[in-house]
C-alpha positions as CSV (number, residue, x, y, z in Angstrom):
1,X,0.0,0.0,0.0
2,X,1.5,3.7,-1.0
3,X,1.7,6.3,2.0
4,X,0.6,9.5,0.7
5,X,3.1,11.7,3.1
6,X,1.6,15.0,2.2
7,X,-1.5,13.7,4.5
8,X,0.7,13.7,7.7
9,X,2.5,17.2,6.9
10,X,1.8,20.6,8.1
11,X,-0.8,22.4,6.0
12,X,0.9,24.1,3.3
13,X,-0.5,27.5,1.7
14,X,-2.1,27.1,-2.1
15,X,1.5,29.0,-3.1
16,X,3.8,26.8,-1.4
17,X,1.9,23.4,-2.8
18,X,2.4,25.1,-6.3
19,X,5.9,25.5,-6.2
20,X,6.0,21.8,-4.8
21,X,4.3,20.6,-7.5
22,X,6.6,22.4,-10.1
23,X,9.6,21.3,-8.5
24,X,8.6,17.2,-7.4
25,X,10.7,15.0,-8.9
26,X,10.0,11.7,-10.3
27,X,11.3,9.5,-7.3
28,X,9.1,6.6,-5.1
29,X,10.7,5.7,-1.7
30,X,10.2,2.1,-0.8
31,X,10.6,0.4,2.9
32,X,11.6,-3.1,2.8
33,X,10.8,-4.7,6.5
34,X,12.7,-8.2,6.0
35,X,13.4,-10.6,8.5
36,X,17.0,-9.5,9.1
37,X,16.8,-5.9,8.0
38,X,14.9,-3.2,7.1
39,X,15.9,-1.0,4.6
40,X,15.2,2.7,2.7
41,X,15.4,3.1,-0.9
42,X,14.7,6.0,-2.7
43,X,14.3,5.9,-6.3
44,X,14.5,7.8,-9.5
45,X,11.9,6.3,-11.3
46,X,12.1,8.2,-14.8
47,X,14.0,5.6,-16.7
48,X,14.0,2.4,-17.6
49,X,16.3,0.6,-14.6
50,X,15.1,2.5,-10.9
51,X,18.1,4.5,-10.0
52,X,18.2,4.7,-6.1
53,X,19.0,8.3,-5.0
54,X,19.1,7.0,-1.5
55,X,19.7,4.2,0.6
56,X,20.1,2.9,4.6
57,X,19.6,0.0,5.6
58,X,19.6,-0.6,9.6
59,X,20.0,-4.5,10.7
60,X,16.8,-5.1,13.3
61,X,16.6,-8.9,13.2
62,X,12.8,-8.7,12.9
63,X,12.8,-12.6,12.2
64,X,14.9,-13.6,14.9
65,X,12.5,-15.4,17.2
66,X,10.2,-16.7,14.5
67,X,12.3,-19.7,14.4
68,X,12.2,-20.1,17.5
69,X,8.6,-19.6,19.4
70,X,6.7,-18.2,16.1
71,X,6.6,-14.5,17.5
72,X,8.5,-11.2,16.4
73,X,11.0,-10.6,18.9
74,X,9.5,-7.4,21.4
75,X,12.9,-6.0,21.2
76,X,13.6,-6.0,17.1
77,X,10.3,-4.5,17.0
78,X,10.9,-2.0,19.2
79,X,13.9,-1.3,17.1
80,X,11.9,-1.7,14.0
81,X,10.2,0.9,14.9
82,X,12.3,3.4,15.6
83,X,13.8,2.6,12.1
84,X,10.5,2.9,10.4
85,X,9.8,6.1,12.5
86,X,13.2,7.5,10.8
87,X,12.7,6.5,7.4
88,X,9.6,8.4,7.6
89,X,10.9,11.7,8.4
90,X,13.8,11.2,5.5
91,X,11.2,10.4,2.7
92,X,9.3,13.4,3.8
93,X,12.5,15.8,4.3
94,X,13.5,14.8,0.5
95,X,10.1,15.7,-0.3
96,X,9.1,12.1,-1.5
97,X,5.1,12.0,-2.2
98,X,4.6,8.4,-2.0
99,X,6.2,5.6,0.5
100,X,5.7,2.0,0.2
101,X,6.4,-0.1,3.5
102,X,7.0,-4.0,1.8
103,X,6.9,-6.5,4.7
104,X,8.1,-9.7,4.0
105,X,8.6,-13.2,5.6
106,X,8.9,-12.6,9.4
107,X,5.5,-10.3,9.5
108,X,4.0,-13.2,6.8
109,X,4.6,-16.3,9.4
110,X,4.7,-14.8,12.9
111,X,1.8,-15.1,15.0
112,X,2.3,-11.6,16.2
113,X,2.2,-10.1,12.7
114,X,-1.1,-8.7,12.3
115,X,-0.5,-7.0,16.0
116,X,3.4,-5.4,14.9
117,X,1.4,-3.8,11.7
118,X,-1.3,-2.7,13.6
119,X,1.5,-1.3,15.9
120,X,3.4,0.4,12.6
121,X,0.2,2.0,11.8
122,X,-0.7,3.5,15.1
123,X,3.5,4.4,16.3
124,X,4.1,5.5,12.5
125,X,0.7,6.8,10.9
126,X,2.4,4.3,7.9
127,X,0.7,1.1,6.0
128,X,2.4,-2.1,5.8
129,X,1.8,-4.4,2.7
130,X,2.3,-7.4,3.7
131,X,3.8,-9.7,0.5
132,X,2.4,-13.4,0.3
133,X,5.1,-15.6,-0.3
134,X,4.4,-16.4,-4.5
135,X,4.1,-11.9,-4.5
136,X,7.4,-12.0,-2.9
137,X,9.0,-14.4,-5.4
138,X,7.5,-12.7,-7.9
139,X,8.6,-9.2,-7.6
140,X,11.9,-10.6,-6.7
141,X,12.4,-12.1,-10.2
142,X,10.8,-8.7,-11.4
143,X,14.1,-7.4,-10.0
144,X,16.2,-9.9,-11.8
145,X,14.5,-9.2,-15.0
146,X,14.5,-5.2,-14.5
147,X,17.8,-5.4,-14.6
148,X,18.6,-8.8,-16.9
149,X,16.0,-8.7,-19.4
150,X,17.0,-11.6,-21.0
151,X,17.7,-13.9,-18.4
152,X,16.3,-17.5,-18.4
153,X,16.9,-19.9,-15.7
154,X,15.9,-19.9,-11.8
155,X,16.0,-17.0,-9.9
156,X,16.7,-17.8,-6.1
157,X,16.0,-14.8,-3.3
158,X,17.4,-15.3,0.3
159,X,16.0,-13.3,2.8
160,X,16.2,-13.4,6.4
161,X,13.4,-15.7,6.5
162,X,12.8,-17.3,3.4
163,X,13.6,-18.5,0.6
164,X,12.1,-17.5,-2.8
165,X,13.0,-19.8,-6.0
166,X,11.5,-18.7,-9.6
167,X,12.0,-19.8,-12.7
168,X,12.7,-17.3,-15.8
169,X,11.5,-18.1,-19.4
170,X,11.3,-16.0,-22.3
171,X,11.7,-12.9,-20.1
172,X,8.8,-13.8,-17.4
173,X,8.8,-14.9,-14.0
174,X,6.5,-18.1,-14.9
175,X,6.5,-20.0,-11.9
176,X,8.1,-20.7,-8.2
177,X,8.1,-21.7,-4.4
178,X,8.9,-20.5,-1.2
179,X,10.6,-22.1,1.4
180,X,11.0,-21.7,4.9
181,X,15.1,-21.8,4.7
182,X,16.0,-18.2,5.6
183,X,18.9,-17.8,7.9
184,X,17.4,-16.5,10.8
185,X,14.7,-18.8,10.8
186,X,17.1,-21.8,10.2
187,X,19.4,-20.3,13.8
188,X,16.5,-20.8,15.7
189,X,15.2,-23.8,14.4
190,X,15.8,-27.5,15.0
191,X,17.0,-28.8,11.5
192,X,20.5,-30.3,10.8
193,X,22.2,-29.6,7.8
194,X,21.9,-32.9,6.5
195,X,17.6,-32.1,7.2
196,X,18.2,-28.9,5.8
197,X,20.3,-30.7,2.6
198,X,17.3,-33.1,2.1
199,X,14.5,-31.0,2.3
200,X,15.9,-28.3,-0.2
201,X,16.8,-31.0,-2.8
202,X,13.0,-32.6,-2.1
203,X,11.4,-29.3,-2.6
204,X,13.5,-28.8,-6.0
205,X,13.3,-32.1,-7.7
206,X,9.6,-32.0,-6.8
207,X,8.9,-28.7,-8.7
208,X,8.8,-29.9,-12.3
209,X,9.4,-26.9,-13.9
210,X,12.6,-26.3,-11.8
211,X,13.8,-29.9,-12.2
212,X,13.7,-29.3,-15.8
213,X,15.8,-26.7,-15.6
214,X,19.3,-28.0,-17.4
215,X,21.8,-25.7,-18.4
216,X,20.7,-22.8,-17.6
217,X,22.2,-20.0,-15.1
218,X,21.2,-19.2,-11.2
219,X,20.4,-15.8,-10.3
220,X,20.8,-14.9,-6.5
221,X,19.3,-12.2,-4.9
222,X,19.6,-11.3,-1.3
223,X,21.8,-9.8,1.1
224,X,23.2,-12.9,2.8
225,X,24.2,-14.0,-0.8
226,X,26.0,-10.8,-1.7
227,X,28.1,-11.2,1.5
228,X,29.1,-14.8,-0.2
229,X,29.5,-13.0,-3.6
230,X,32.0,-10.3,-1.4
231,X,33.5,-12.8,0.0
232,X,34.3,-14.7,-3.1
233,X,35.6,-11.8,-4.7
234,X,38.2,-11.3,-1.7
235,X,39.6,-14.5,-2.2
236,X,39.9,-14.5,-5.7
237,X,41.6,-10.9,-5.7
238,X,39.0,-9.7,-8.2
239,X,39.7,-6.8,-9.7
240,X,36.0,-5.0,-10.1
241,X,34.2,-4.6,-6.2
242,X,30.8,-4.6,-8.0
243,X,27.6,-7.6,-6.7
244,X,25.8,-6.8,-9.5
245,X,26.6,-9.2,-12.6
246,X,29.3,-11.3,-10.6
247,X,29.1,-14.6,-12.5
248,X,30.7,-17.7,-10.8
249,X,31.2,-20.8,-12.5
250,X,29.2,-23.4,-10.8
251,X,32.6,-25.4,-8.9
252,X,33.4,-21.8,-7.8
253,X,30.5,-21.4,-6.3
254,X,30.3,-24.6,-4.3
255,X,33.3,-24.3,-3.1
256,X,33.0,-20.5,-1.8
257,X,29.8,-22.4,0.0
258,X,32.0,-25.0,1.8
259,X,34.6,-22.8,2.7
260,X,31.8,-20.4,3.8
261,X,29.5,-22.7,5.6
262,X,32.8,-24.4,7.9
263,X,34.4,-21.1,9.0
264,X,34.1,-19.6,12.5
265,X,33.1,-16.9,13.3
266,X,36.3,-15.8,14.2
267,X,37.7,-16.3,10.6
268,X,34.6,-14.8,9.3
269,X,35.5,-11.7,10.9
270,X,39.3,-11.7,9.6
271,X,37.6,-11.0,6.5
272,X,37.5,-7.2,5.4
273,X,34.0,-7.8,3.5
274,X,32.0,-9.1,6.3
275,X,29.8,-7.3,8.3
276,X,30.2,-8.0,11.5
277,X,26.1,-8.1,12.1
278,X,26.1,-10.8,9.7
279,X,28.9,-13.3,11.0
280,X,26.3,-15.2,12.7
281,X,23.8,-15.9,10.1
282,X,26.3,-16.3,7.2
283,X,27.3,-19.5,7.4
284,X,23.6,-20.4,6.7
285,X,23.4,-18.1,4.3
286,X,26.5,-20.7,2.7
287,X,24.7,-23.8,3.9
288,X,21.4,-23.0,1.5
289,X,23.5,-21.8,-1.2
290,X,25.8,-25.1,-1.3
291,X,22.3,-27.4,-0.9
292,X,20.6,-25.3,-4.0
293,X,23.6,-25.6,-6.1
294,X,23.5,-29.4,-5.0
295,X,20.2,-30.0,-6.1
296,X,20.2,-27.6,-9.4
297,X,22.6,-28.4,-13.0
298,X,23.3,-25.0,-13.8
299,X,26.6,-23.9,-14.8
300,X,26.6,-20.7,-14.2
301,X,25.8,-18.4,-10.5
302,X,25.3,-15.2,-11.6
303,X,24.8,-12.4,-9.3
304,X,22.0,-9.6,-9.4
305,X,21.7,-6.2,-7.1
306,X,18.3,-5.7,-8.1
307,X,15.6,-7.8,-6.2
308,X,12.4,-6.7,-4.4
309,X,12.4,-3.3,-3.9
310,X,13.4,-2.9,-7.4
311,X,10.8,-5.5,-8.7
312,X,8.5,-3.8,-6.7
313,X,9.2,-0.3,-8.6
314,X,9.7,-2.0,-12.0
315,X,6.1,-3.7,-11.5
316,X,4.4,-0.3,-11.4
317,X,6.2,1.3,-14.3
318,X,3.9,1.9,-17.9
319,X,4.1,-1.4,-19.7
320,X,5.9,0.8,-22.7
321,X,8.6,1.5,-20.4
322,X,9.4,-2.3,-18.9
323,X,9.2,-3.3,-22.8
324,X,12.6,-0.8,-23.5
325,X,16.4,-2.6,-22.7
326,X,17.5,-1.6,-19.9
327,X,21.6,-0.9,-21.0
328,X,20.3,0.9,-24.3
329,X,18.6,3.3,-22.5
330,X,21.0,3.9,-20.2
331,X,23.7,4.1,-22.2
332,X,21.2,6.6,-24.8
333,X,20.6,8.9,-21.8
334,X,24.2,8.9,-20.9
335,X,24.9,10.0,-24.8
336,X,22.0,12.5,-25.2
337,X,23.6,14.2,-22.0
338,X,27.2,14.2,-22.7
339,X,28.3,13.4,-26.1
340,X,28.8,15.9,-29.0
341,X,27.3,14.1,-31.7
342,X,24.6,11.9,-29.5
343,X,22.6,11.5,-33.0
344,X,25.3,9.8,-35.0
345,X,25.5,6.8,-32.7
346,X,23.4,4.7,-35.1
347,X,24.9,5.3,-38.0
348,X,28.5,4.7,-36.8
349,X,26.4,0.9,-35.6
350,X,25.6,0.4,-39.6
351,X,28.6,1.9,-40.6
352,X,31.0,-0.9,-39.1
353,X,28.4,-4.0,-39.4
354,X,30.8,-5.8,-41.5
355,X,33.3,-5.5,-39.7
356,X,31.4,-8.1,-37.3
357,X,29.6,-10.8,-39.9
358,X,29.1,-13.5,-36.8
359,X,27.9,-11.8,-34.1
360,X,25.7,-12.7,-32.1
361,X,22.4,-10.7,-31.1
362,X,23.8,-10.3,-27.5
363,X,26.9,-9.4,-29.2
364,X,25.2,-6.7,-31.8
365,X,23.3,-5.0,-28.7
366,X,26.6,-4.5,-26.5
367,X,28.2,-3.6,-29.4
368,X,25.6,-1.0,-29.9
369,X,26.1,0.2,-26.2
370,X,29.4,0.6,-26.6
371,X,29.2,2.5,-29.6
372,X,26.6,5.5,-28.0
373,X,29.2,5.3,-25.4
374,X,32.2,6.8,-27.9
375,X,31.8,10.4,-27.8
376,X,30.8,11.1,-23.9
377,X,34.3,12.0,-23.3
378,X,34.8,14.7,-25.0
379,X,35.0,17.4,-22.2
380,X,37.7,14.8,-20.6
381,X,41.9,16.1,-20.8
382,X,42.9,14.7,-23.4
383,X,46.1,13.1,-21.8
384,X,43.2,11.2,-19.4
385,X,40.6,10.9,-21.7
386,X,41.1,6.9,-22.1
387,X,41.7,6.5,-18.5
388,X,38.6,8.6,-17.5
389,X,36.0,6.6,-19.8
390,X,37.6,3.5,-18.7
391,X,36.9,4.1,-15.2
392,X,34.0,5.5,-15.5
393,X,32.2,2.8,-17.9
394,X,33.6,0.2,-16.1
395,X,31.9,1.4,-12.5
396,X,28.9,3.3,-13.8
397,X,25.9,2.0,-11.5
398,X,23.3,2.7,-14.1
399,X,24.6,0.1,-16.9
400,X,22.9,-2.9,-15.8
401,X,25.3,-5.7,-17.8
402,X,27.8,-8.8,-16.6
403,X,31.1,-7.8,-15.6
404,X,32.4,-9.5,-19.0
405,X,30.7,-7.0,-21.1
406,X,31.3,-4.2,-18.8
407,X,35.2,-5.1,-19.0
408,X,34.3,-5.0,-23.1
409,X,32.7,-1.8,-23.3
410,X,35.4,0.0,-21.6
411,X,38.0,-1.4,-23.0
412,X,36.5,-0.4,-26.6
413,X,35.8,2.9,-25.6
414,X,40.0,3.0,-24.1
415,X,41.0,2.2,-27.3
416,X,39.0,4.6,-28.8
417,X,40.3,7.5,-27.3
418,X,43.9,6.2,-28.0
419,X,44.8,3.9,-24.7
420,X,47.8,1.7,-24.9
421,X,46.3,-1.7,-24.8
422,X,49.5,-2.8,-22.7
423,X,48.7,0.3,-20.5
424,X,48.8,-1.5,-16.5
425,X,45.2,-0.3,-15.3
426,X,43.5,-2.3,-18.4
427,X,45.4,-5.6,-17.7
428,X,43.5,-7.2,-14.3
429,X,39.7,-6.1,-16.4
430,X,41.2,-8.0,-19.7
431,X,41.4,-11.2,-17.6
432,X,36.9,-10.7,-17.4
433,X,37.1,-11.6,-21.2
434,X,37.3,-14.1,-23.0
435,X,39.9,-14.4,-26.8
436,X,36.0,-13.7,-28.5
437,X,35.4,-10.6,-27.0
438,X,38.8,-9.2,-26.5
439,X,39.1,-9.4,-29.9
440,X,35.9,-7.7,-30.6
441,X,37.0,-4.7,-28.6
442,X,40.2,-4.2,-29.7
443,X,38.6,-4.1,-33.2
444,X,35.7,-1.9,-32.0
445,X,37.6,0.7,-30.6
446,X,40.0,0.7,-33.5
447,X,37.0,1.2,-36.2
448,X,35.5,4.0,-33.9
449,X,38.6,6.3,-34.2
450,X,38.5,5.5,-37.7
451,X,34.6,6.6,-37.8
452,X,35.6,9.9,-36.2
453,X,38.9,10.7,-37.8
454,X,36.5,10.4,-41.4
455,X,33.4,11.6,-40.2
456,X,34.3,14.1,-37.1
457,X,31.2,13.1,-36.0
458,X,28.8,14.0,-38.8
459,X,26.1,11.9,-40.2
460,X,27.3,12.2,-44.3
461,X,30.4,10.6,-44.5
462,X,29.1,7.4,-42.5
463,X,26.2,7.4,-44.6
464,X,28.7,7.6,-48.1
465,X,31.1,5.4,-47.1
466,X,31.8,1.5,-47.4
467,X,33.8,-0.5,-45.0
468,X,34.1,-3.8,-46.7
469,X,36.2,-7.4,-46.2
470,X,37.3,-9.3,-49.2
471,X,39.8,-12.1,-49.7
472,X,42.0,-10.7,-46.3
473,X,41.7,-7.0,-47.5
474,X,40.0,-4.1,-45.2
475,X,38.4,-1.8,-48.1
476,X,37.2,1.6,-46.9
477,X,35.6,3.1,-50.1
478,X,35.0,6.9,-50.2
479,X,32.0,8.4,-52.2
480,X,33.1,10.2,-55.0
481,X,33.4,14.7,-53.7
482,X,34.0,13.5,-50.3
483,X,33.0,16.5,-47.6
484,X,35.7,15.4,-45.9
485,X,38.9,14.4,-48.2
486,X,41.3,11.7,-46.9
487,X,44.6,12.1,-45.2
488,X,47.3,10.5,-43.6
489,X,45.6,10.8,-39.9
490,X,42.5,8.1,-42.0
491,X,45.0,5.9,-43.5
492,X,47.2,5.7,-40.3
493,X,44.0,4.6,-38.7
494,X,42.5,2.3,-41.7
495,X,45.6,0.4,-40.9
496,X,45.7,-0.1,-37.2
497,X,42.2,-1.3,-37.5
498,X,43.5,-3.4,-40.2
499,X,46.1,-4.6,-37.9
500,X,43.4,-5.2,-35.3
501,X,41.0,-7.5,-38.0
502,X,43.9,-9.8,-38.7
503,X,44.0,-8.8,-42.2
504,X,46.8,-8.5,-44.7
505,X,45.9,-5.9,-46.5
506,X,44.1,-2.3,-45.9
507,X,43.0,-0.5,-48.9
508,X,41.8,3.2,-49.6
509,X,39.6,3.7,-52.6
510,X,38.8,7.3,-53.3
């Protein structure tokens, strides 16, 4: 249920409400009340992917007791709250309309769950939804598809309490379970790990749909499994600090489980990316992870940052706005902001289509992505222009991709601006690619500063001019009173992308 905050303001004058109105921006602040934490997010909801503005998270352990006697624990709702009581008074300082308060496995189960909301409203003046578990699953793998379009597999959501499992097909959430398997609940329950083992691989080889699954990847959501996903990335020295798009082949993963699952708690907290509040509940966390991966095939653990809250905002978007991609928005909005030719993006795409004769459609569209990417860096010093859009590319929240096409887009874009491909800061992000796309992206970024050196930008020259491969010769044909007349900057750079194709020859035709 949505909180209209304007009702528990102070009157405003007909002049004041005006200049609110002129001035609201387009952002929805949504409370997430989970079983281990409950959290504030406020969103920018005017594109495609929710951009959260804001964010604080406070670690209550509303579930704790449910485990245990079926009650929420007086204490964590005391502290709940307080919390709630906060986040109220943030949304409504930041001038946020509309605040939804999510409630999730802990208020679902407990017998004193109707009485805490109750509480809520009367302490807080706020609404509590409270999710059924299939709503919950759902709107987490609305999360995993806000941000992965594309993805098809099972989605899996850990919370503090439960466990949500969905599968993905054809870009849906189509179907799913909950379990009772959350961390919290699991401390203050009776259940070995062998029960806990058993019961998990029941509940999945019992759910057609997910038994059927072969082959296809794991999405995790869930805070417990993004402390794994830290951990992991600690003890593999990875070079980019970033949850979201993490992919972990499927030994990996099991065996960051094990080693997870059999530490203390004293070697937990050796660990730089562990929270100390979750040293206790994270090696159940591992113990559900290793038993899912048990009972599923799939070769592939990816990683997503978007779940709930953002399935939640995603859900409630126009249907014309879910149907958009997600990384060719982003990366349009970043282009119509910053770049000096923002319009020539698509023709530069056509203009160097042979240059790619097998690739793939996921291939085509980062391709694409990369390419509206090539002239945001304009206003960059040009001795740091390559390292800027590197950076920046490579750790911009709002491109919602794997790490491996991340690494490929910036690393195009590097070359494009003239980086050294031997240059130190590129070498630990070349080891996210494979020899396919490594290859691609040297030989992206070497046709793009040929697109600009000919075109400077403008739309005629791309739209006159041939790229073409034929018997191991690169064949740039120029239309006959060429605006712009070739030099030895275009030939230089005909032949480095030459160089880059593998081909013997490069070849100007005028």
């Amino acid at each position: 249920m949505t909180m209209a905050l304007d009702k528990v303001r102070k009157p405003r004058s007909r002049k004041e409400k005006s200049s609110d109105q002129a001035e609201r921006r387009p952002w929805r602040a949504v409370v997430d009340i989970g079983s281990n934490s409950v959290r504030l997010v406020v969103f920018d909801v005017s594109q495609r992917i929710p951009q959260p503005v804001f964010n604080e998270k406070v670690l209550c352990g509303l579930g704790r007791g449910v485990g245990r006697d079926g009650q929420l624990d007086e204490d964590s709702m005391e502290a709940t709250l307080a919390t709630l009581t906060r986040f109220k008074g943030l949304a409504r300082a930041m001038d946020v309309t509309e605040l939804d308060l999510l409630a999730t496995a802990a208020v679902r189960d407990a017998s004193n769950g109707e009485d805490f909301v109750s509480r809520v409203q009367e302490h807080c003046g706020l609404d509590v939804q409270v999710l059924s578990g299939r709503e919950e699953a759902r709107l987490s793998a609305q999360g995993v598809l806000a941000g992965f379009p594309f993805a098809e597999g099972l989605m899996g959501d850990l919370g503090g309490g439960s466990l949500e499992l969905v599968v993905l097909e054809d870009g849906q959430a189509v179907d799913g379970i909950t379990l009772p398997f959350g961390p919290l609940r699991l401390i203050g329950g009776s259940k070995s790990p062998s029960e806990i083992r058993d019961a998990v691989g029941d509940a999945l080889s019992g759910h057609k749909r997910i038994a059927a699954l072969n082959d296809k990847p794991f999405y995790c959501v869930g805070g417990g499994w993004r402390a794994l996903a830290r951990i992991g990335m600690e003890q593999m020295r990875y070079p980019l600090h970033m949850i979201h798009g993490f992919r972990l082949e499927r030994d990996e993963a099991l065996e960051l489980a094990t080693l997870v699952r059999v530490m203390s708690k004293r070697s937990l907290a050796r660990l730089n990316s562990v929270s100390k509040r979750r040293l206790e509940t994270l090696p159940y966390a591992a113990l559900v992870f290793e038993c899912v991966l048990e009972a599923l095939s799939a070769p592939d653990i990816v990683f997503s940052a978007l779940g709930l809250r953002e399935g939640y905002v995603f859900d409630r978007m126009p249907e014309r706005l879910q149907r958009i991609d997600p990384l060719l928005d982003a990366t349009q909005n970043w282009a119509a902001r910053d770049a000096r030719f923002p319009h020539s993006a698509p023709a530069i795409s056509l203009w160097l289509e042979p240059l790619f004769p097998t690739a793939s459609d996921a291939e085509k569209r980062i391709i694409a992505a990369a390419v509206q990417l090539s002239d945001v860096g304009w206003r960059e010093h040009p001795d740091y222009r390559a390292e800027q859009m590197f950076l920046r590319i490579l750790r911009s929240a709002s491109l919602s991709i794997a790490h491996g096409e991340r690494s490929f887009m910036a690393l195009a874009v590097f070359l494009r601006y003239g980086g050294d491909l031997e240059a130190e800061l590129i070498q630990p992000f070349r080891t996210l690619l494979d020899q396919r796309q490594e290859k691609q992206a040297i030989v992206l970024g070497a046709a793009l500063r040929l697109a600009y050196a000919l075109s400077g930008g403008s739309l005629d020259m791309l739209q006159r001019s041939r790229l073409s491969i034929l018997d191991d010769e690169l064949t740039l044909t120029l239309p006959d009173g060429a605006t712009v007349p070739a030099g030895t900057v275009l030939e230089r750079r005909l032949d480095n992308l030459s160089r880059a194709l593998g081909t013997t020859k490069a070849r100007l035709v005028r």
